[in-house]
C-alpha positions as protocol buffer text, in pm:
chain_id: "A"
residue {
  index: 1
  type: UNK
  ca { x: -998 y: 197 z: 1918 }
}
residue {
  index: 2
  type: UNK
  ca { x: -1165 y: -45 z: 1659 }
}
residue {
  index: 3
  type: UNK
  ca { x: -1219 y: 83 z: 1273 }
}
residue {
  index: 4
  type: UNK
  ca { x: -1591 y: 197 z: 1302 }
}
residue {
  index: 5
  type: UNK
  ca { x: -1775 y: -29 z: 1071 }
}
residue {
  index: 6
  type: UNK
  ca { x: -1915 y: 198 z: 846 }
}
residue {
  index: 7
  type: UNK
  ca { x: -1572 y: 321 z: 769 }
}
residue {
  index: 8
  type: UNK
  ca { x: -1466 y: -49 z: 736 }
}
residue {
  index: 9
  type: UNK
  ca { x: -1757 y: -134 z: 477 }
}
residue {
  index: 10
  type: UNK
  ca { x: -1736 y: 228 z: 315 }
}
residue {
  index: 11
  type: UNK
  ca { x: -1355 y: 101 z: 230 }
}
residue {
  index: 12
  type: UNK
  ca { x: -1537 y: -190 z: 48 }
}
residue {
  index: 13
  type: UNK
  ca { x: -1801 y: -22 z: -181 }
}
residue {
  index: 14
  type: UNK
  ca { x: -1565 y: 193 z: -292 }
}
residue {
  index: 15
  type: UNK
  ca { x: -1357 y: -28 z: -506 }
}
residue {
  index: 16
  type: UNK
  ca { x: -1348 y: 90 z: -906 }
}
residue {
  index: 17
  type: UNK
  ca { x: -1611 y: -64 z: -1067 }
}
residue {
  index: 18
  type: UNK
  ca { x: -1568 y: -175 z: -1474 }
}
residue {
  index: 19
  type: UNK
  ca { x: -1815 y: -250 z: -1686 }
}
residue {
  index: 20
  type: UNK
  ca { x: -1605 y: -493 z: -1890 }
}
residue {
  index: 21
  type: UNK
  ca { x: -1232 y: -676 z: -1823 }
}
residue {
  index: 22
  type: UNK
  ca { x: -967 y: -429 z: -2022 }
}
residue {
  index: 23
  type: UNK
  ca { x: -820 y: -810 z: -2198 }
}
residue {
  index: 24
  type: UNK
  ca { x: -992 y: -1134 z: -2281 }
}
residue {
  index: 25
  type: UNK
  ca { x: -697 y: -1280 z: -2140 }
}
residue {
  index: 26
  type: UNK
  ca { x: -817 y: -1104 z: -1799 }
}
residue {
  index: 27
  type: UNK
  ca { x: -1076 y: -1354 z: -1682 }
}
residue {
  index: 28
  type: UNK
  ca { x: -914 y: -1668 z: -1569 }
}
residue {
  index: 29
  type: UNK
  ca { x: -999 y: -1709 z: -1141 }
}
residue {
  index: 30
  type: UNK
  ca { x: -760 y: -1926 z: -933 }
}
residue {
  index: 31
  type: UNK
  ca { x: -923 y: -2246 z: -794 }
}
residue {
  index: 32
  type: UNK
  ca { x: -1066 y: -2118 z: -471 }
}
residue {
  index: 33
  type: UNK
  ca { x: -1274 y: -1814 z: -592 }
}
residue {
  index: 34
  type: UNK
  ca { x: -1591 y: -2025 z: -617 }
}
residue {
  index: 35
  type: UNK
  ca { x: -1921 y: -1940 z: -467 }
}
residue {
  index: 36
  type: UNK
  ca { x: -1844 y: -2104 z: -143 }
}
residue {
  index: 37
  type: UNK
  ca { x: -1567 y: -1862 z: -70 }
}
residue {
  index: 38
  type: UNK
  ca { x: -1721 y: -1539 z: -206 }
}
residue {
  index: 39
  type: UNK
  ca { x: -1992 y: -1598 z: 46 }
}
residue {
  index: 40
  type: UNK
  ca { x: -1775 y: -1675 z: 342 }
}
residue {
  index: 41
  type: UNK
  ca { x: -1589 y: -1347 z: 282 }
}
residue {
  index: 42
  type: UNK
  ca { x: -1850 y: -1119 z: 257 }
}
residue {
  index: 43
  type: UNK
  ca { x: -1807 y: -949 z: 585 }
}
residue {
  index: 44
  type: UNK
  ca { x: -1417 y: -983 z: 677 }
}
residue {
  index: 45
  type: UNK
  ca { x: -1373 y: -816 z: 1008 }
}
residue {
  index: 46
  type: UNK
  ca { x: -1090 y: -634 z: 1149 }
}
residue {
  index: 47
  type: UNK
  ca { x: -969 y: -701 z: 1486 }
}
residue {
  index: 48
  type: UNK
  ca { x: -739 y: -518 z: 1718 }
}
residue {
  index: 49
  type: UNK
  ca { x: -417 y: -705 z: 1758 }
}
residue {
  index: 50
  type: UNK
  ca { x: -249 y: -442 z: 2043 }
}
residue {
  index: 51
  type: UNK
  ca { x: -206 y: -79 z: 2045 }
}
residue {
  index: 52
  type: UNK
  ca { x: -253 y: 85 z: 1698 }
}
residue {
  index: 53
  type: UNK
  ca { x: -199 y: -307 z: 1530 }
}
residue {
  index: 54
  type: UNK
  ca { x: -500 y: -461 z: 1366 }
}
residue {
  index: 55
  type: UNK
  ca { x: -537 y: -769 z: 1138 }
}
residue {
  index: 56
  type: UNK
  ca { x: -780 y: -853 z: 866 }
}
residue {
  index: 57
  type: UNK
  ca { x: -764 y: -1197 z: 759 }
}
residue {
  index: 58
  type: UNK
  ca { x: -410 y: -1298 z: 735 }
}
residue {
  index: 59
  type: UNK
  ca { x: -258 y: -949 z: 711 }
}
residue {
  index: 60
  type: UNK
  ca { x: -142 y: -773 z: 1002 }
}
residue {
  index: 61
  type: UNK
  ca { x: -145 y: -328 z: 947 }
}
residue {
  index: 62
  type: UNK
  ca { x: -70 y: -68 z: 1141 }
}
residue {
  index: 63
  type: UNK
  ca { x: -263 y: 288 z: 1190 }
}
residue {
  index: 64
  type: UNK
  ca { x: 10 y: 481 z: 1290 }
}
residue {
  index: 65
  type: UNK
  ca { x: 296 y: 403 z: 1065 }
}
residue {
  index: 66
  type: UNK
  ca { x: 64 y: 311 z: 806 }
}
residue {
  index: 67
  type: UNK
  ca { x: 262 y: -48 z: 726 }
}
residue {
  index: 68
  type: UNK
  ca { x: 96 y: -358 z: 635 }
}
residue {
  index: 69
  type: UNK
  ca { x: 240 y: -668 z: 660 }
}
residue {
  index: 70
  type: UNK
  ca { x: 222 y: -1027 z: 467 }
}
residue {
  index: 71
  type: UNK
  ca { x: 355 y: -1370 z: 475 }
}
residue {
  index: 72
  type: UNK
  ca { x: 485 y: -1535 z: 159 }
}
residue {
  index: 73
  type: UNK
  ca { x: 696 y: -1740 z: -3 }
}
residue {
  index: 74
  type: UNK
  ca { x: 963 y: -1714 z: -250 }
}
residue {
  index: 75
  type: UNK
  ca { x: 819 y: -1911 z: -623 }
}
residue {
  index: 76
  type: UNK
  ca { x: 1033 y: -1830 z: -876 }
}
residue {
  index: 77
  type: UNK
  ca { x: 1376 y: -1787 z: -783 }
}
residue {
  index: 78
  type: UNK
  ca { x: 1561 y: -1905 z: -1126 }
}
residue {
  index: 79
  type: UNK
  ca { x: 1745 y: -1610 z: -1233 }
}
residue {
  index: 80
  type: UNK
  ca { x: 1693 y: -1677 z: -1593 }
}
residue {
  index: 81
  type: UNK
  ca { x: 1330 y: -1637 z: -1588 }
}
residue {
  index: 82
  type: UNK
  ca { x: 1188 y: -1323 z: -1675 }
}
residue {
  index: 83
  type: UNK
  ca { x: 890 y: -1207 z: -1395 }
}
residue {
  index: 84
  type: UNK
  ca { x: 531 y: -971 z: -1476 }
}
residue {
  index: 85
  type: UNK
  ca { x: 478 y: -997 z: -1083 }
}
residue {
  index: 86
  type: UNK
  ca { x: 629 y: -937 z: -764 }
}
residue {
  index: 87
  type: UNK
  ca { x: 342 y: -1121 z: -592 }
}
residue {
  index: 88
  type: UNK
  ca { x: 20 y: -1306 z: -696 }
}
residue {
  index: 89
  type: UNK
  ca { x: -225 y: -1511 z: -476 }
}
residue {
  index: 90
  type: UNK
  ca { x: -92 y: -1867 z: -442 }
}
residue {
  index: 91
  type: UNK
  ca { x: -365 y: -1980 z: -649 }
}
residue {
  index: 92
  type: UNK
  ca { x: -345 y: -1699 z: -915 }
}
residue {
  index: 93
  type: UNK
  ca { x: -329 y: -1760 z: -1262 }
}
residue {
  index: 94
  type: UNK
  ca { x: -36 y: -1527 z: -1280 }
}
residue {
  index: 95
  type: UNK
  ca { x: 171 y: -1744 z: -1020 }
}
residue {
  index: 96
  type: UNK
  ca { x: 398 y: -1907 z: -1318 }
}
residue {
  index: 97
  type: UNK
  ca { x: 537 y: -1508 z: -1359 }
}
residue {
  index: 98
  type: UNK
  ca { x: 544 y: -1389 z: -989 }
}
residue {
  index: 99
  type: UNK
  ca { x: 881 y: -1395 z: -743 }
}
residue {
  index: 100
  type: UNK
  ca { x: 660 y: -1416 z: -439 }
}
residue {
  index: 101
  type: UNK
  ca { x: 332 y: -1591 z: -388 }
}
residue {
  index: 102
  type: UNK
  ca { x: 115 y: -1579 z: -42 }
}
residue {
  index: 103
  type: UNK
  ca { x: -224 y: -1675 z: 99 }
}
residue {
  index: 104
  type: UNK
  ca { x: -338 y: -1375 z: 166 }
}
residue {
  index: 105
  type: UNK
  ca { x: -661 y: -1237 z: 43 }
}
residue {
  index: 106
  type: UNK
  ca { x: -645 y: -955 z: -203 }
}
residue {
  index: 107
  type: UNK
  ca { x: -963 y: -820 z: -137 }
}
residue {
  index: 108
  type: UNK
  ca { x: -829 y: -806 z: 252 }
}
residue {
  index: 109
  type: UNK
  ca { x: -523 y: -659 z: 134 }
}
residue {
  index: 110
  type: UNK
  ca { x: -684 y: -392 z: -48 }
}
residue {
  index: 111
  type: UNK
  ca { x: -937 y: -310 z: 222 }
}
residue {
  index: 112
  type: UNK
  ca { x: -589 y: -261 z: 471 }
}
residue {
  index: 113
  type: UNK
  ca { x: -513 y: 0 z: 215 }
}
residue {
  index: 114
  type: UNK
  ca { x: -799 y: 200 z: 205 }
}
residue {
  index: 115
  type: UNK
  ca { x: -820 y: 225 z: 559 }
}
residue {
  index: 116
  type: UNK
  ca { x: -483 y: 333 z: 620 }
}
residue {
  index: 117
  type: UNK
  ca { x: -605 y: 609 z: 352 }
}
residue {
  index: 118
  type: UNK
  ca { x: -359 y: 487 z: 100 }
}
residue {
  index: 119
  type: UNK
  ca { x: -504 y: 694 z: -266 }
}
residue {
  index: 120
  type: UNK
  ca { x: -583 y: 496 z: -558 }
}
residue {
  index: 121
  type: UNK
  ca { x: -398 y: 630 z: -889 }
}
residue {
  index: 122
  type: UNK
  ca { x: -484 y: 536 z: -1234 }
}
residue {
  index: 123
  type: UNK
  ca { x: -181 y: 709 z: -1376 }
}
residue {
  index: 124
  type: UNK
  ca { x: -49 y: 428 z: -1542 }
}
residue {
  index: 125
  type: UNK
  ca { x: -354 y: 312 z: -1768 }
}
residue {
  index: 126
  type: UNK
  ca { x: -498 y: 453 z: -2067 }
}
residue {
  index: 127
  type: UNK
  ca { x: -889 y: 434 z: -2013 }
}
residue {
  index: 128
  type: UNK
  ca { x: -1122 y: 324 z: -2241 }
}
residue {
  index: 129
  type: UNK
  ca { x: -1282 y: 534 z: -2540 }
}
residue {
  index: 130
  type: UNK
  ca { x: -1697 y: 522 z: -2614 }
}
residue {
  index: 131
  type: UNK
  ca { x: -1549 y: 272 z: -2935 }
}
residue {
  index: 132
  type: UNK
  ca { x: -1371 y: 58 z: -2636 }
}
residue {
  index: 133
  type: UNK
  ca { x: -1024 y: 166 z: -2782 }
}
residue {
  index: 134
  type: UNK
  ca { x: -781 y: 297 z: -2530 }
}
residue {
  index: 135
  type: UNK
  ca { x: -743 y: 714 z: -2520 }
}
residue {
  index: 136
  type: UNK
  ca { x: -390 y: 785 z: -2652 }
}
residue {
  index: 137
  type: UNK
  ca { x: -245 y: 983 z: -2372 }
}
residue {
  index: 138
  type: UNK
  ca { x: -288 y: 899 z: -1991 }
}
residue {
  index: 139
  type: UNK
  ca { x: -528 y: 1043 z: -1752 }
}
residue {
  index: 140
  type: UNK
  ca { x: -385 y: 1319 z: -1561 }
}
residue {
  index: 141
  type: UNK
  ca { x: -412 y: 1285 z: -1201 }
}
residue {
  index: 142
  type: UNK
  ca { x: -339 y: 1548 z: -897 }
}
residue {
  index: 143
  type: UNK
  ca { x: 0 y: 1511 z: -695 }
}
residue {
  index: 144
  type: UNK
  ca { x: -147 y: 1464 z: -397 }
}
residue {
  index: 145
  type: UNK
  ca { x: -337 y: 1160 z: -514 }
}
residue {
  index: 146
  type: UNK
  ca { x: -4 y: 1047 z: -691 }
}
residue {
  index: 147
  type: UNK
  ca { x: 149 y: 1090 z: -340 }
}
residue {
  index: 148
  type: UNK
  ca { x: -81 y: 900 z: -168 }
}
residue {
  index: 149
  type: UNK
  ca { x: -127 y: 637 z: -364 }
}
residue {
  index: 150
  type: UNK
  ca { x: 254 y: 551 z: -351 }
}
residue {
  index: 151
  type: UNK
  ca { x: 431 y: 307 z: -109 }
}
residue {
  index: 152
  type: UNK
  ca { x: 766 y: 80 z: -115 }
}
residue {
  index: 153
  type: UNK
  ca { x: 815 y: -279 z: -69 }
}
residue {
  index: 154
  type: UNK
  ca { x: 1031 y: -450 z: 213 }
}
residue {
  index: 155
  type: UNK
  ca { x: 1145 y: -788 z: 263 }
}
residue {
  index: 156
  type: UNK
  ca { x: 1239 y: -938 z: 579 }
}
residue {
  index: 157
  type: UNK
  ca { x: 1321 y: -1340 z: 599 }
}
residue {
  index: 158
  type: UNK
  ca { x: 1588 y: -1571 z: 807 }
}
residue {
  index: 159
  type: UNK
  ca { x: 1893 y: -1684 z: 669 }
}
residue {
  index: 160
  type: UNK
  ca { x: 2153 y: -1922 z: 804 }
}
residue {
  index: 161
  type: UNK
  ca { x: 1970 y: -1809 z: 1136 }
}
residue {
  index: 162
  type: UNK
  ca { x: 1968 y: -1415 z: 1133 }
}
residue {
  index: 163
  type: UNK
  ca { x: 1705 y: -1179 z: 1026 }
}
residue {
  index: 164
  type: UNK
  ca { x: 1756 y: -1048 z: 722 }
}
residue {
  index: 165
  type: UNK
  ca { x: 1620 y: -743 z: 554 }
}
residue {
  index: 166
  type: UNK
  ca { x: 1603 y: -575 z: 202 }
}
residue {
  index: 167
  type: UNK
  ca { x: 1358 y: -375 z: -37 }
}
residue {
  index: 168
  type: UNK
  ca { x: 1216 y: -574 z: -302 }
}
residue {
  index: 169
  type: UNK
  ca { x: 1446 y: -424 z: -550 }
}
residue {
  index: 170
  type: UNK
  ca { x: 1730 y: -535 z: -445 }
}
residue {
  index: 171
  type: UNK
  ca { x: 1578 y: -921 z: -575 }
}
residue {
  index: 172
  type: UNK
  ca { x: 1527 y: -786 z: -883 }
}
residue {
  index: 173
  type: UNK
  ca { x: 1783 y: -775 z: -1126 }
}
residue {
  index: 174
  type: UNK
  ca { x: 1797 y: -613 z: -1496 }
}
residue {
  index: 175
  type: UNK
  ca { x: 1859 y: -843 z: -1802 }
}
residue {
  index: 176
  type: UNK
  ca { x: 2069 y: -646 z: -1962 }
}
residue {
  index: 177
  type: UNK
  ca { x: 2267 y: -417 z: -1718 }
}
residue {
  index: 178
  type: UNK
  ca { x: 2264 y: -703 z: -1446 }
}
residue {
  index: 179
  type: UNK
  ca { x: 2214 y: -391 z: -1192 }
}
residue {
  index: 180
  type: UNK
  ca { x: 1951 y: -413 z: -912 }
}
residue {
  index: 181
  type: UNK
  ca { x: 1608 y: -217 z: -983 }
}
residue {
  index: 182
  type: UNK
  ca { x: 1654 y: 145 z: -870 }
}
residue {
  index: 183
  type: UNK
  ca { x: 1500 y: 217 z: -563 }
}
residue {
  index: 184
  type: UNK
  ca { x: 1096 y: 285 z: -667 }
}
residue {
  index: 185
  type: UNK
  ca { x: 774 y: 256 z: -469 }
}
residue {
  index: 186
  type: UNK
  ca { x: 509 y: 93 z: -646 }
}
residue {
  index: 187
  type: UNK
  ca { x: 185 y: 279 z: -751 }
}
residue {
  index: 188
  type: UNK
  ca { x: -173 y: 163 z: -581 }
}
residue {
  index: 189
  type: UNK
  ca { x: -467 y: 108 z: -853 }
}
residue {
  index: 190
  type: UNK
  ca { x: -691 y: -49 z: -656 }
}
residue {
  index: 191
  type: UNK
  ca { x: -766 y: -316 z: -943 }
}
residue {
  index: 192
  type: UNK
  ca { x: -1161 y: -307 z: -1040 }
}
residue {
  index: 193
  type: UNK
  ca { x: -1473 y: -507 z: -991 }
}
residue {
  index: 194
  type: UNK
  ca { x: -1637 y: -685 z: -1301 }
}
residue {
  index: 195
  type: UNK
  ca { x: -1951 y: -837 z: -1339 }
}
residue {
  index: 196
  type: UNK
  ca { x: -2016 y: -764 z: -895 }
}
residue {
  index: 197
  type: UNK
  ca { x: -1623 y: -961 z: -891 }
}
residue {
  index: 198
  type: UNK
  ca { x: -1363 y: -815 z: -750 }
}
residue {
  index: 199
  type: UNK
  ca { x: -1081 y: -912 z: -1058 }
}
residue {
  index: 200
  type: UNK
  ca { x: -747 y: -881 z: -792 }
}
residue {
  index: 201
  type: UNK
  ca { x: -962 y: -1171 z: -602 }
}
residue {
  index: 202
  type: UNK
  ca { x: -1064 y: -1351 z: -912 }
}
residue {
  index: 203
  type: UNK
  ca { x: -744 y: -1399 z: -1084 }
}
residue {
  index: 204
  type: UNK
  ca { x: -495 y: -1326 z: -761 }
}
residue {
  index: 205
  type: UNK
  ca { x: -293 y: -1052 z: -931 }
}
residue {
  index: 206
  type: UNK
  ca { x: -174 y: -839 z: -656 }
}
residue {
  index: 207
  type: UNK
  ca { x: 184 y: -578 z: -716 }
}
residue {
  index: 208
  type: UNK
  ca { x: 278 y: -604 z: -1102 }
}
residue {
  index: 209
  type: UNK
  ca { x: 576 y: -554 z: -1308 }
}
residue {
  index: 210
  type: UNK
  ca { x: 448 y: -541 z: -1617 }
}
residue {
  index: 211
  type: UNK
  ca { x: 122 y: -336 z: -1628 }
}
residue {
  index: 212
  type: UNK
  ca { x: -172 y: -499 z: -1552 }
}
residue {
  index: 213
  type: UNK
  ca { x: -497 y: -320 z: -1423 }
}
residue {
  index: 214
  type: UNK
  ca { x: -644 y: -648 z: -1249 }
}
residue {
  index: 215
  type: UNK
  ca { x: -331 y: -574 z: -993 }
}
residue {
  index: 216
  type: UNK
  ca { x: -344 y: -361 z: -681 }
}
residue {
  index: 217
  type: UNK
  ca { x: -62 y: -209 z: -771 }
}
residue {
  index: 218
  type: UNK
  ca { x: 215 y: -155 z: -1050 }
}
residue {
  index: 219
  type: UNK
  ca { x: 566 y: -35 z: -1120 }
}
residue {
  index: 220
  type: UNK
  ca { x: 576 y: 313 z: -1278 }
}
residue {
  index: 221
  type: UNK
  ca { x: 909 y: 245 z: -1407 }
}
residue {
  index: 222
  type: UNK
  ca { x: 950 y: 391 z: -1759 }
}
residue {
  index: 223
  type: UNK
  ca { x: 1029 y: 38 z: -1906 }
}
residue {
  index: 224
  type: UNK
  ca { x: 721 y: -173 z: -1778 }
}
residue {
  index: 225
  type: UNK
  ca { x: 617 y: -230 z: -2090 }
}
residue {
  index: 226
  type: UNK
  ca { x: 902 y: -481 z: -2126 }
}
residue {
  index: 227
  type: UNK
  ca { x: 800 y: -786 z: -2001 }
}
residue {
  index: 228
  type: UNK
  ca { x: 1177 y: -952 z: -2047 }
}
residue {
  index: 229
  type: UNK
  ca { x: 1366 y: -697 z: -1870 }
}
residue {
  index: 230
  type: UNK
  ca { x: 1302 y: -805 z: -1489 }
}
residue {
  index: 231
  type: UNK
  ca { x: 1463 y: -1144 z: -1361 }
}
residue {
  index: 232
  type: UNK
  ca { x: 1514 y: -1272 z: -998 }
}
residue {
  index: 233
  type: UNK
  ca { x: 1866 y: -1149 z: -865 }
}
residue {
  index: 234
  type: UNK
  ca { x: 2105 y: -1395 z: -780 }
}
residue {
  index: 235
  type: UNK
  ca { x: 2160 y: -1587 z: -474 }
}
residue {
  index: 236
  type: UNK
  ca { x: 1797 y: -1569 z: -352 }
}
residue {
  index: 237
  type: UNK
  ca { x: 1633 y: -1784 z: -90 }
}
residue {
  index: 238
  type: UNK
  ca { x: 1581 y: -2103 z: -238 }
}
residue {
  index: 239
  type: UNK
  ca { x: 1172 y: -2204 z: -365 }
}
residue {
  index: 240
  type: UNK
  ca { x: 929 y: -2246 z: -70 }
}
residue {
  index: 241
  type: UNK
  ca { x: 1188 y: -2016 z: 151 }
}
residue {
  index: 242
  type: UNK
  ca { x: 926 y: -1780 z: 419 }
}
residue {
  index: 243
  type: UNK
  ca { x: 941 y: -1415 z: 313 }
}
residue {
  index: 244
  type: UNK
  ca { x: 755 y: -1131 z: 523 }
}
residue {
  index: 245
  type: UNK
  ca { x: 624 y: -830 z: 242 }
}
residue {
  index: 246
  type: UNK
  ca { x: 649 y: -532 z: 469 }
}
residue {
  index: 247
  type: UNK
  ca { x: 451 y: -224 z: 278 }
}
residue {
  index: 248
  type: UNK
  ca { x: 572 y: 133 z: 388 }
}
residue {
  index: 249
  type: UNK
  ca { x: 395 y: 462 z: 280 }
}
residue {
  index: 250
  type: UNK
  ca { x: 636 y: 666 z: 42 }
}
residue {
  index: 251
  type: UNK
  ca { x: 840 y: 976 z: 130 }
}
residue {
  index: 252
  type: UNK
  ca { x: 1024 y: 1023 z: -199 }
}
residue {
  index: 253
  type: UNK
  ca { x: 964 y: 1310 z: -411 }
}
residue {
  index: 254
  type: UNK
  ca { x: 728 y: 1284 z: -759 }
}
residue {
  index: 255
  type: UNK
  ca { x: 869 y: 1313 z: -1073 }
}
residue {
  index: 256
  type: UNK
  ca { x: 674 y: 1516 z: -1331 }
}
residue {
  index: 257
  type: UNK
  ca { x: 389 y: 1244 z: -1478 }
}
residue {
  index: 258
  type: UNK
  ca { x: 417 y: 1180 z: -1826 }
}
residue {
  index: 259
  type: UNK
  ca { x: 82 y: 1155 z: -1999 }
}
residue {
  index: 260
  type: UNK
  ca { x: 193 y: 1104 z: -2327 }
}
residue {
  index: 261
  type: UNK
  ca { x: 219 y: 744 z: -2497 }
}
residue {
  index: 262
  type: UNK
  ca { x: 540 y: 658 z: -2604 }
}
């Protein structure tokens, strides 16, 4: 059974919508988000793949298990370099900061989400005062959005000619402790739309380490605010290496949200 349309394009009016970009540094749009492109994408269409399998664009999801999943490629694999992103468009202006980069559309990706009923949660921002200052506690927001809006990150990629498979933690190692990131989903936003632009599409910003709103989604780890904290683990696949993202709805249990600003 195909996605009824109306669900499909009620999916894509309901993205946030911002009157104005939260930084200045915010606006920069990789190469291929021109007026040729926005037009061409305009109506993406989902098509049924087999069974409960659809695709949208280059991103493959499925309605029963609720998993989506992505080609990529490994980009920064030097395990001295600190990373903001797990993965940003190939084209993003974030992709000198991001382990993985891919092809895949954000605005596709984001539409997958939706219609696999995925929650947006904007847990981990401070909104905006009338004086465009940010409120100094963050907005509270219902467990079972919190819930929903969670999901973990796999990896699967070859390797001396075997399948291999991980969570994305396990490439991510700590600067100090040299320990792997604890096991953590990541935390869907949803990203915004500025000035009719979808800003995940514009600047290619897609799961972040260190908080950024333009993302679809972030780490809720209680350190994100250190940008210098998150390397690439040893012994990764080398630079260009083929890496499938796998995204899995979460089954962990919440732990109580902390509204107040540290």
């Amino acid at each position: 059974m195909r996605f009824p349309t109306v669900y499909l394009f009620s999916a894509i009016l309901s993205l946030p919508v911002m009157a104005e970009p939260p930084t200045a540094a915010d606006q920069a749009a990789p190469a291929d988000s021109g007026p040729e492109t926005a037009k061409k994408e305009t109506k993406p269409m989902v098509k049924k793949i087999s069974g409960d399998t659809y695709q949208i664009g280059k991103i493959t999801f499925n309605k029963s298990t609720r998993e989506i999943h992505l080609d990529t490629m490994t980009n920064i694999v030097d395990p001295g370099t600190p990373l903001e992103f797990l993965l940003c468009h190939s084209n993003g202006e974030k992709v000198h900061e991001s382990l993985l980069v891919t092809e895949a559309d954000p605005t596709h990706l984001n539409i997958a989400l939706k219609l696999l009923n995925y929650k947006e949660s904007q847990e981990l921002f401070r909104q905006l005062k009338p004086d465009h200052t940010l409120e100094d506690h963050y907005p509270v927001v219902a467990d079972t959005i919190r819930k929903a809006a969670r999901f973990t990150v796999h990896l699967t990629w070859k390797a001396e000619g075997k399948e291999k498979t991980a969570p994305i933690t396990q490439w991510l190692q700590h600067r100090i402790t040299e320990k792997p990131m604890p096991a953590t989903p990541w935390v869907y936003n949803g990203s915004y739309v500025w000035e009719g632009k979808f800003k995940a599409k514009l600047n290619g910003n897609i799961l972040a380490i260190f908080p950024n709103e333009s993302a679809l989604a972030n780490y809720p780890g209680a350190d994100r605010e250190d940008d210098t904290l998150w390397l690439p683990a040893e012994r990764l696949p080398r630079e260009g290496s083929k890496v499938t993202v796998i995204l899995k709805p979460w089954d962990g249990k919440l732990s109580p949200q902390e509204t107040k600003v540290k």
